[in-house]
C-alpha positions as CSV (number, residue, x, y, z in Angstrom):
1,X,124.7,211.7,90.3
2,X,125.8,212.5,93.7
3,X,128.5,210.8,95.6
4,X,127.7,211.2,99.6
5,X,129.6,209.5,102.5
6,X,128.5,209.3,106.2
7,X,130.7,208.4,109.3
8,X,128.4,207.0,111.9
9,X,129.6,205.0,115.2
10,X,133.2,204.7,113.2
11,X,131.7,203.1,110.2
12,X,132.1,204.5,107.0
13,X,129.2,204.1,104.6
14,X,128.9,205.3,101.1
15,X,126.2,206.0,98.9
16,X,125.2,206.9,95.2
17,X,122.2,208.8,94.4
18,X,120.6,209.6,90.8
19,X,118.6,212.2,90.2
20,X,116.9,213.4,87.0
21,X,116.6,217.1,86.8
22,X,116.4,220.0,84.0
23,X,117.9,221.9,86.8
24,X,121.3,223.2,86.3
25,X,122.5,224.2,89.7
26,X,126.0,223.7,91.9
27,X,125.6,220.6,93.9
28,X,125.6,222.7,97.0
29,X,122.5,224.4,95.4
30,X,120.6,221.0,94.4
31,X,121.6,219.4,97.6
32,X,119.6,222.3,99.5
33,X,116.9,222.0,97.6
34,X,116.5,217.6,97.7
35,X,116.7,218.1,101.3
36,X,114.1,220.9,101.5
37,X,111.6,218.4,99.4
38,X,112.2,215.5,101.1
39,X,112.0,217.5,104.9
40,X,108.6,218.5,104.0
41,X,108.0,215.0,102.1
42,X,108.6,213.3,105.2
43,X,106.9,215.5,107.6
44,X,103.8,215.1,105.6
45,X,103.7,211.7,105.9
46,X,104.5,211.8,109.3
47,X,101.6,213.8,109.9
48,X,99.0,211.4,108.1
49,X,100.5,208.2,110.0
50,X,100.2,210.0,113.3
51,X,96.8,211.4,113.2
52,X,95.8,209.2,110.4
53,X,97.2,205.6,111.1
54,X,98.0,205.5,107.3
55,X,100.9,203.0,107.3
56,X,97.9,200.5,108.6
57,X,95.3,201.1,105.8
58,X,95.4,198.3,103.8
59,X,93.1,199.7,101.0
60,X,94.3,198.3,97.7
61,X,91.6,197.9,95.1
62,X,90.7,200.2,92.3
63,X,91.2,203.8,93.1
64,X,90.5,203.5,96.7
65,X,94.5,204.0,97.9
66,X,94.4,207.4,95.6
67,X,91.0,208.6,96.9
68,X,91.5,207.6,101.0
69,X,95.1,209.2,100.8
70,X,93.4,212.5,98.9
71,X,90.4,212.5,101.7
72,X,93.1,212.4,104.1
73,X,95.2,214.9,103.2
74,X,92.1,217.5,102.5
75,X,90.8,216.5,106.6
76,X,94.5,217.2,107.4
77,X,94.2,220.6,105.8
78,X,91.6,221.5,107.3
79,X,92.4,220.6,111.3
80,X,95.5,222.4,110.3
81,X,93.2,226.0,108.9
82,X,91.6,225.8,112.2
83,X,93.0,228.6,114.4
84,X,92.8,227.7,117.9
85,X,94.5,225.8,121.0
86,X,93.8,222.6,120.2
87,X,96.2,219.7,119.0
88,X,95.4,218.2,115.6
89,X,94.6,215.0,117.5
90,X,91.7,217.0,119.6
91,X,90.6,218.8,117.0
92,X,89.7,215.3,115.2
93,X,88.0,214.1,118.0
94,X,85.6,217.1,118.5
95,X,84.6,217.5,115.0
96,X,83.6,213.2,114.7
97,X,81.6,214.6,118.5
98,X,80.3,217.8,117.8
99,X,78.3,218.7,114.1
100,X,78.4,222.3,115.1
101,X,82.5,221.9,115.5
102,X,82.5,220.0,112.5
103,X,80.3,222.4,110.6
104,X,82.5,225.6,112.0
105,X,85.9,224.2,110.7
106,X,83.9,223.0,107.2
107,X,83.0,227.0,107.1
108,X,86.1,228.1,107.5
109,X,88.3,226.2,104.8
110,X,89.9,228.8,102.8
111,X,90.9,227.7,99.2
């Protein structure tokens, strides 16, 4: 359990958070390390709603939610292997234009 209070604009707002962990660390220590997770948590998903428009998908049925969110997160692997100028954004464009583009970064995924 973690007790944290935030001063914002003059108001005073506090907040209790539960965690389950077998970790037994100093809360300095676990703090670090929640914040860590959830920086690269939320970048992630930044990243797929950015290039990927995910917050819009509005795939619910069977395992489609699982398997779109998977296939999106290989693709963003791979724009992300490519080593070149290009933004993410570009690089997406020229591989749905160009097979030979598409074909190059497909060659170079590195597992």
């Amino acid at each position: 359990m973690v007790e944290a209070g935030r001063e914002k604009q003059g108001q005073l707002t506090e907040q209790t958070r539960f965690y389950l962990s077998s970790l037994e660390a100093d809360a300095q220590t676990f703090n670090r390390l929640v914040r860590n997770h959830w920086g690269i948590e939320n970048k992630l998903h930044w990243m797929l709603d950015v290039y990927f428009a995910e917050d819009r998908c509005r795939t619910r049925k069977g395992n489609g939610a699982d398997n779109t969110a998977t296939l999106r997160k290989m693709a963003l692997q791979v724009l992300n292997q490519q080593k070149d100028k290009e933004s993410i954004k570009s690089r997406r464009k020229m591989a749905g234009w160009n097979d030979q583009y598409l074909l190059t970064m497909i060659q170079n995924i590195k597992f």
